[in-house]
PDB file of N, CA, C and O in Angstrom:
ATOM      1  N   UNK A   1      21.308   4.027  -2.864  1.00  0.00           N
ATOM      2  CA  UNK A   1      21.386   2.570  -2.729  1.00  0.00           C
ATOM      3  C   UNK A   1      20.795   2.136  -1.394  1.00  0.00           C
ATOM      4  O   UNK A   1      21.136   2.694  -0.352  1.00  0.00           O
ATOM      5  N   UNK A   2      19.976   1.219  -1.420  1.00  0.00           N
ATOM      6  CA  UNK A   2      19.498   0.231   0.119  1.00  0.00           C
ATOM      7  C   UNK A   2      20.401  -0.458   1.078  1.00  0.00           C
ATOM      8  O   UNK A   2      21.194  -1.169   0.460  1.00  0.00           O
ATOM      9  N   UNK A   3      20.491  -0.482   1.769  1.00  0.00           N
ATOM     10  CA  UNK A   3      21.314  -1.245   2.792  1.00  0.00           C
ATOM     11  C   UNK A   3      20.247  -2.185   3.265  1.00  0.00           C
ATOM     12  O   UNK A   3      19.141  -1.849   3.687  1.00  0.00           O
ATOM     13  N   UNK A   4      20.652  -3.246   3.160  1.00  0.00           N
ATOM     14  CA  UNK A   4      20.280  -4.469   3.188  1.00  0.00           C
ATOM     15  C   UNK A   4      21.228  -5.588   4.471  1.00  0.00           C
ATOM     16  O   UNK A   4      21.470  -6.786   4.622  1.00  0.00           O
ATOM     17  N   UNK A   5      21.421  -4.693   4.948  1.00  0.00           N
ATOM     18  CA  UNK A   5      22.802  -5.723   6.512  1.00  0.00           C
ATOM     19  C   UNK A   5      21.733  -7.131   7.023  1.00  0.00           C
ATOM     20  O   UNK A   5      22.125  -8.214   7.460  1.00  0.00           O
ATOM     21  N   UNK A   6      20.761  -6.826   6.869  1.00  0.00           N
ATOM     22  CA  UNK A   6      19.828  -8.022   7.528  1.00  0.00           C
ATOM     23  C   UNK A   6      20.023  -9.052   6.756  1.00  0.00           C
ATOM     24  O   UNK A   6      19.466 -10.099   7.085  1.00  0.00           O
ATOM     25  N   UNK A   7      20.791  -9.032   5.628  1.00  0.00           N
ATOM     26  CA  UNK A   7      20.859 -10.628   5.153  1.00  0.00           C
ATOM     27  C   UNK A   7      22.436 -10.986   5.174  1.00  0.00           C
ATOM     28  O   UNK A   7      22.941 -11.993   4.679  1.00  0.00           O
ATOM     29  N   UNK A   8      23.021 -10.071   5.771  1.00  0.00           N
ATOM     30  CA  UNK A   8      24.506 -10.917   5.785  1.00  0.00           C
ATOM     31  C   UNK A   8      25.165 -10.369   4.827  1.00  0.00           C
ATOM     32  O   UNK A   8      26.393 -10.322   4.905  1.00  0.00           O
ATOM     33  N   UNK A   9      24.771 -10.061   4.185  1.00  0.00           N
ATOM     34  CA  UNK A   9      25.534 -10.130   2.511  1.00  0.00           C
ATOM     35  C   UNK A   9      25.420 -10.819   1.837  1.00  0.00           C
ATOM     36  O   UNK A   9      25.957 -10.674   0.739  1.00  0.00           O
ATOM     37  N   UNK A  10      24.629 -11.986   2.139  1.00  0.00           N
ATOM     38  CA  UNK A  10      24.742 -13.281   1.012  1.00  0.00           C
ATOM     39  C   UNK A  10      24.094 -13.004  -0.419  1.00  0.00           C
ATOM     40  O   UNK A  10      24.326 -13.807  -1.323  1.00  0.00           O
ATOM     41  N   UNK A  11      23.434 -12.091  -0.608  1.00  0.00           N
ATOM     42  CA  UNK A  11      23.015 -11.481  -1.846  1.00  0.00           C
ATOM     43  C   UNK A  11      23.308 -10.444  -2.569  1.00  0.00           C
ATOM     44  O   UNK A  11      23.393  -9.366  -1.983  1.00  0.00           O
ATOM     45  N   UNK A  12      23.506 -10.492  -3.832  1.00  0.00           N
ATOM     46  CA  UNK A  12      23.883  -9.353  -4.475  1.00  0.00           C
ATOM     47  C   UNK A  12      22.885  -8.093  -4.538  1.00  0.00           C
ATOM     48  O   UNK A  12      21.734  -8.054  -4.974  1.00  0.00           O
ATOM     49  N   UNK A  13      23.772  -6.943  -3.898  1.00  0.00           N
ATOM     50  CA  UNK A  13      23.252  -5.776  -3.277  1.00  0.00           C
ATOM     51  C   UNK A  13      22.262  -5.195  -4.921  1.00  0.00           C
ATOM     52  O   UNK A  13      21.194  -4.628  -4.689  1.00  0.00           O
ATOM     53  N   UNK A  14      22.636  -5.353  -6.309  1.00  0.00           N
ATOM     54  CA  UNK A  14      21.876  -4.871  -6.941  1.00  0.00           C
ATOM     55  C   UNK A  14      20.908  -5.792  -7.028  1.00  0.00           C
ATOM     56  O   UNK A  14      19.859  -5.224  -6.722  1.00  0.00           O
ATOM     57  N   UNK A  15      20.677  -7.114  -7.329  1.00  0.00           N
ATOM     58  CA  UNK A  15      19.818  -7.994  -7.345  1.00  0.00           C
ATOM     59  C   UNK A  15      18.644  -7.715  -6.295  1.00  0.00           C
ATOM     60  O   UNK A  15      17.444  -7.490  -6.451  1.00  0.00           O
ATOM     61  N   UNK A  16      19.360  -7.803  -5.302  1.00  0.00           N
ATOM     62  CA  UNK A  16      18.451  -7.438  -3.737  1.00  0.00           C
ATOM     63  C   UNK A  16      17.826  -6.028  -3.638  1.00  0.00           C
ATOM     64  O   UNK A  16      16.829  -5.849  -2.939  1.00  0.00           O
ATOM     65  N   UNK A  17      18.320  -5.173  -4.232  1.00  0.00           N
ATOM     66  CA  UNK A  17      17.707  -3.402  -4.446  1.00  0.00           C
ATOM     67  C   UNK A  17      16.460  -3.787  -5.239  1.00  0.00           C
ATOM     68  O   UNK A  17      15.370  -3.619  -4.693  1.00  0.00           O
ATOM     69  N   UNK A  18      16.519  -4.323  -6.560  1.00  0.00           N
ATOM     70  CA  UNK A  18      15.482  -4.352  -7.419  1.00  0.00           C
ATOM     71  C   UNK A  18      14.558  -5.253  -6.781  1.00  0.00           C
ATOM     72  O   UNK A  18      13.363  -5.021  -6.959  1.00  0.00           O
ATOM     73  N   UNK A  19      14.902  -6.274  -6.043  1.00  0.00           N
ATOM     74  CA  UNK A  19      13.690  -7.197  -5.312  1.00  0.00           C
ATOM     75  C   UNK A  19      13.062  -6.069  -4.223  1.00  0.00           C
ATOM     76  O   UNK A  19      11.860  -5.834  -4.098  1.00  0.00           O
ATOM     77  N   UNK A  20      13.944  -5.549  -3.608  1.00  0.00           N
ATOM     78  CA  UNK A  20      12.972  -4.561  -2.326  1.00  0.00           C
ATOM     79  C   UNK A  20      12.151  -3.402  -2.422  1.00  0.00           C
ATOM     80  O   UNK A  20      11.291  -2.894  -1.704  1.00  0.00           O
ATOM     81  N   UNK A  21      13.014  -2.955  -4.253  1.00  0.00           N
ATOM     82  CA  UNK A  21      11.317  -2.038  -4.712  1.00  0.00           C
ATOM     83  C   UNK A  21      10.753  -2.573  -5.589  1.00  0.00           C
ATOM     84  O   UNK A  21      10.070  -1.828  -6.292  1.00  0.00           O
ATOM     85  N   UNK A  22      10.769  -3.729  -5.864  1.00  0.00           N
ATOM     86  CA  UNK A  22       9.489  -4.585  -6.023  1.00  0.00           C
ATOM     87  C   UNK A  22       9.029  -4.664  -5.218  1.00  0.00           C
ATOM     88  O   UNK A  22       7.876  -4.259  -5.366  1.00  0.00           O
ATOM     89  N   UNK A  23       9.273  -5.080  -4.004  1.00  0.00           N
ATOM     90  CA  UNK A  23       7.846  -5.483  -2.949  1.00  0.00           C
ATOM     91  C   UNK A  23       7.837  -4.057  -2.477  1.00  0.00           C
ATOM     92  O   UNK A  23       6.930  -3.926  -1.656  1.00  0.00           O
ATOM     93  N   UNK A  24       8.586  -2.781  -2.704  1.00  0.00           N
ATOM     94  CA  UNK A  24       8.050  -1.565  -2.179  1.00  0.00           C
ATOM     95  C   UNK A  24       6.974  -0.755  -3.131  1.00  0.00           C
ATOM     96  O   UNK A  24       6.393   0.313  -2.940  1.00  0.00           O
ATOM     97  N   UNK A  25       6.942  -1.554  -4.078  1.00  0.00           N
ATOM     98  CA  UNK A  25       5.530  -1.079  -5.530  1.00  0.00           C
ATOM     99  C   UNK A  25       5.020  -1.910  -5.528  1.00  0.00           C
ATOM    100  O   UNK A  25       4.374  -2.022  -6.569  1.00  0.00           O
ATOM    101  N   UNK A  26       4.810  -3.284  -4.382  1.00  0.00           N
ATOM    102  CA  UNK A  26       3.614  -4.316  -5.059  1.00  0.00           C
ATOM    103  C   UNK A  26       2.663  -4.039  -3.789  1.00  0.00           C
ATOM    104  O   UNK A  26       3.270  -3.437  -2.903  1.00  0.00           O
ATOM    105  N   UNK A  27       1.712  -4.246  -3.573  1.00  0.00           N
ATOM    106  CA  UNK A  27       0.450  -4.412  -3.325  1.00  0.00           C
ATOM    107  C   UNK A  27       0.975  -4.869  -1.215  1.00  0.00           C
ATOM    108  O   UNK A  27       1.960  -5.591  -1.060  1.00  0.00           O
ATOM    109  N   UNK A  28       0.365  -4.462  -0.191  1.00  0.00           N
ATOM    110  CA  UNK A  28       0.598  -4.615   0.994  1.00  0.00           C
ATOM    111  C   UNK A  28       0.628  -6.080   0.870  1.00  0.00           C
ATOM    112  O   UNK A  28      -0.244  -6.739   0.304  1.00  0.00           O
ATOM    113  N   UNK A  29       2.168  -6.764   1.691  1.00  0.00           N
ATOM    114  CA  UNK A  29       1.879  -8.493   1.948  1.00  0.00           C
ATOM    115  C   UNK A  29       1.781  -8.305   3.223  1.00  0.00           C
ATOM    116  O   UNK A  29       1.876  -7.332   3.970  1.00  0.00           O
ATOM    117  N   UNK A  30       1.519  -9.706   3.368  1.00  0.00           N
ATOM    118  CA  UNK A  30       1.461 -10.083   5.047  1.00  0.00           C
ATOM    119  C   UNK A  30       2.381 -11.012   5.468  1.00  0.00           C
ATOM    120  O   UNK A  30       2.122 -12.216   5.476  1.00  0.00           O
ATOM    121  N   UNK A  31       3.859 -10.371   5.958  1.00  0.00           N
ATOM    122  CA  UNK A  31       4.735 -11.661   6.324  1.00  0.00           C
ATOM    123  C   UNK A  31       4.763 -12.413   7.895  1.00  0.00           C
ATOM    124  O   UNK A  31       4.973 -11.860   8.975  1.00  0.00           O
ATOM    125  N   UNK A  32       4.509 -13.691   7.651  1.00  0.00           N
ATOM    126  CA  UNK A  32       4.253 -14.526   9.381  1.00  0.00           C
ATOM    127  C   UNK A  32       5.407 -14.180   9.894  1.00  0.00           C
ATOM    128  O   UNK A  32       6.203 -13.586   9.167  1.00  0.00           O
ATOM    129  N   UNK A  33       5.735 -14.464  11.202  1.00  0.00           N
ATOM    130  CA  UNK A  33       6.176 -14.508  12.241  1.00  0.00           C
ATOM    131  C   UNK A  33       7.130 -13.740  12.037  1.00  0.00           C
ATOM    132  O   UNK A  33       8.342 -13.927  11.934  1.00  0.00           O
ATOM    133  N   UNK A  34       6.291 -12.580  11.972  1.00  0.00           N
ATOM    134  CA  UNK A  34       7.407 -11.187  12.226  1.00  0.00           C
ATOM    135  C   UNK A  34       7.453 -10.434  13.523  1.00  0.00           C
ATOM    136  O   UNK A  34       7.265  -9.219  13.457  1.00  0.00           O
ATOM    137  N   UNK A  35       7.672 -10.969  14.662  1.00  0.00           N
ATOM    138  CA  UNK A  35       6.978 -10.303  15.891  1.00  0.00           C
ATOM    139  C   UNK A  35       8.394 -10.454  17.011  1.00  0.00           C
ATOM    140  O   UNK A  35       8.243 -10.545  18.229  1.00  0.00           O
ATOM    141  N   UNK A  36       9.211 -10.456  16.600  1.00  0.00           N
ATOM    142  CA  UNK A  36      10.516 -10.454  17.138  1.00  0.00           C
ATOM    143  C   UNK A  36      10.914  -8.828  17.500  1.00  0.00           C
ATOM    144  O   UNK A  36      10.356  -7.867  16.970  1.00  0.00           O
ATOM    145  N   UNK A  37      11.928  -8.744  18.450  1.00  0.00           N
ATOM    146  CA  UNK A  37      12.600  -6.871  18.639  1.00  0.00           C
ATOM    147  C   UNK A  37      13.282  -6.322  17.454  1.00  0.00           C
ATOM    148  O   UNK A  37      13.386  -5.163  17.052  1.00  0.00           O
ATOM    149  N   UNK A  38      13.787  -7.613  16.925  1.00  0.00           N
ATOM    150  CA  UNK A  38      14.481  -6.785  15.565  1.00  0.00           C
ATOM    151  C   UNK A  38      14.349  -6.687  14.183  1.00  0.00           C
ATOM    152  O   UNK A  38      15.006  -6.121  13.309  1.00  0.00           O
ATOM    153  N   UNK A  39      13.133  -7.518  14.195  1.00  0.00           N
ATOM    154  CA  UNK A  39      12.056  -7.672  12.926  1.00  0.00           C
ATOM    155  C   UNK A  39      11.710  -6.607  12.007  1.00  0.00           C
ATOM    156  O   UNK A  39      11.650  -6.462  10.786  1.00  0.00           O
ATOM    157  N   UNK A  40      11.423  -5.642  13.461  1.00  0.00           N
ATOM    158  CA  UNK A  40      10.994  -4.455  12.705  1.00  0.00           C
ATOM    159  C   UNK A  40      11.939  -3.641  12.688  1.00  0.00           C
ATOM    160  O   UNK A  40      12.808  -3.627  13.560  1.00  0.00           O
ATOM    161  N   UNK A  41      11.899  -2.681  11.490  1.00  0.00           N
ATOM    162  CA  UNK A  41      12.669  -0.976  12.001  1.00  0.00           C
ATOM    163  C   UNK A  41      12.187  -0.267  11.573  1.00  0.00           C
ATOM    164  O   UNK A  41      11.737  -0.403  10.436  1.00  0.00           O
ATOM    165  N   UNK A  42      12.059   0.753  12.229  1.00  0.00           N
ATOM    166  CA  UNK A  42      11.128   2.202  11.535  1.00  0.00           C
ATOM    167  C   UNK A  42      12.007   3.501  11.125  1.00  0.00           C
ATOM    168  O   UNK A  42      11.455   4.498  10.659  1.00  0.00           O
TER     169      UNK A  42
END
């Protein structure tokens, strides 16, 4: 299962799994103003 803490919880953790490997099988995006310290994690 994904851990998802960056949204609070306000979403349902299975709902939110299937959205994040969707965008982890779709095509490279480009999200704006991602340039913050905690934006990223590696």
């Amino acid at each position: 299962m994904l851990v998802n803490n960056f949204l609070g919880g306000r979403y349902d953790d299975r709902e939110l799994e299937e959205y994040t490997k969707a965008l982890w099988n779709s095509a490279p995006i480009t999200l704006p103003k991602l340039h913050g310290k905690g934006d990223y994690k590696a």
